[in-house]
N, C-alpha and C positions, 0 to 999 in steps of 0.2 A: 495506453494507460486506462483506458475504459474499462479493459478487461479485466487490468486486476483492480480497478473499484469493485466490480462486478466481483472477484475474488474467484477469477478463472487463471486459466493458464493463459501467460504472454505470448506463448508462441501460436493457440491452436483454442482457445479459446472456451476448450470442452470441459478437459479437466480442473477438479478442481484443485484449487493454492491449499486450502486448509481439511484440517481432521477434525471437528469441532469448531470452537469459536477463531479462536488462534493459534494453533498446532499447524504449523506449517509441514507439508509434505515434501519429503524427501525430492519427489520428482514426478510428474505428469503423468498418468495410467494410459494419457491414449501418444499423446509423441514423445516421451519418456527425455522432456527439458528438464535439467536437474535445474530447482530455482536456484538454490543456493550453491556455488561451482565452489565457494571455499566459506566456512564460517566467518561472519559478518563484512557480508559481501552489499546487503544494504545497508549498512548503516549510517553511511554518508547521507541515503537518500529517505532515511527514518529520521536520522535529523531534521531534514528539511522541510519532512511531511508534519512531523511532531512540533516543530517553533514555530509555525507560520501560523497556526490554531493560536499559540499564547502570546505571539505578539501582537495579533488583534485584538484581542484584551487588554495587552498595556496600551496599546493605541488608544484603544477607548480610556482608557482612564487617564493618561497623560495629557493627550493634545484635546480630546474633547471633554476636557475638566469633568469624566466621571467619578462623583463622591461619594461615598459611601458614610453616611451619616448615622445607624444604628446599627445593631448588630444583624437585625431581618433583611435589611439591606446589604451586608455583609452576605449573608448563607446565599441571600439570590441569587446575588452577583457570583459569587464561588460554583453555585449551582449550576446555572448559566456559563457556564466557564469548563468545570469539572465532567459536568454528564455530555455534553455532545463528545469533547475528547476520549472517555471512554466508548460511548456508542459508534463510535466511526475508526475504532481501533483497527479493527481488521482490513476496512476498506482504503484505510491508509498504509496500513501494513503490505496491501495489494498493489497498492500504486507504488511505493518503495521498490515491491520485486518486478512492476513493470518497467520500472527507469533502470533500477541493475538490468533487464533485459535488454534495455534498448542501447544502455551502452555496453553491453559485450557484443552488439551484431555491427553496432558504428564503427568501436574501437575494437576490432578482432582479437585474438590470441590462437596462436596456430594451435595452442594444441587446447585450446578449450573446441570440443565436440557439439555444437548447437546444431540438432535436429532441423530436419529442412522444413521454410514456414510452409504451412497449410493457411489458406482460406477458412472461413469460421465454416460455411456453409459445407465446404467439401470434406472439411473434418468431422462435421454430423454426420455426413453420406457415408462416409467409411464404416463408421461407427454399426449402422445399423444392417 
């Protein structure tokens, strides 16, 4: 899972997940792991990654009686809320295709193809 915080490849650590900010890449340039084996293959795990950010928010406002009394208080709070979800879009997006990885090598399918793992290190070493 670090790895795709990191916004690398799960299998091999080198390549990267994205083309840009959030353009996800077909498949890994150096162990050629397709992330996505069928369209919305993480989305179970996009969910998970995506609610757990807003329902610490509602936690703060329900159980720790956070109130919002004017309207500047309002946009903080919002602010507070709205910009780390989008700055950490990607790094979430990464952990998502790290956990679909980790359950296609748990949960096998014969005929999905996963690329044999590499070591982080030994897969630099190829590389150069």
């Amino acid at each position: 899972m670090g790895r795709g915080f990191r916004r690398r490849c799960p299998n091999c650590g080198c390549g990267r997940l994205f083309s840009g900010w959030f353009t996800l890449h077909h498949d890994c340039p150096v162990c050629q792991l397709v992330y996505l084996r069928d369209q919305g293959d993480t989305w179970f795990f996009w969910i998970i990654m995506d609610r757990i950010p807003i329902g610490i928010g509602l936690v703060l406002i329900i159980f720790f009686g956070l109130r919002v009394s004017n309207w500047v208080e309002g946009v903080a709070f919002l602010s507070a809320m709205i910009i780390p979800l989008i700055a950490t879009m990607p790094h979430r997006e990464g952990v998502a295709v790290a956990l679909n990885y980790i359950s296609r090598v748990y949960f096998r399918d014969p005929s999905d193809a996963l690329p044999a793992w590499r070591e982080e290190g030994v897969a630099l070493q190829t590389e150069r």
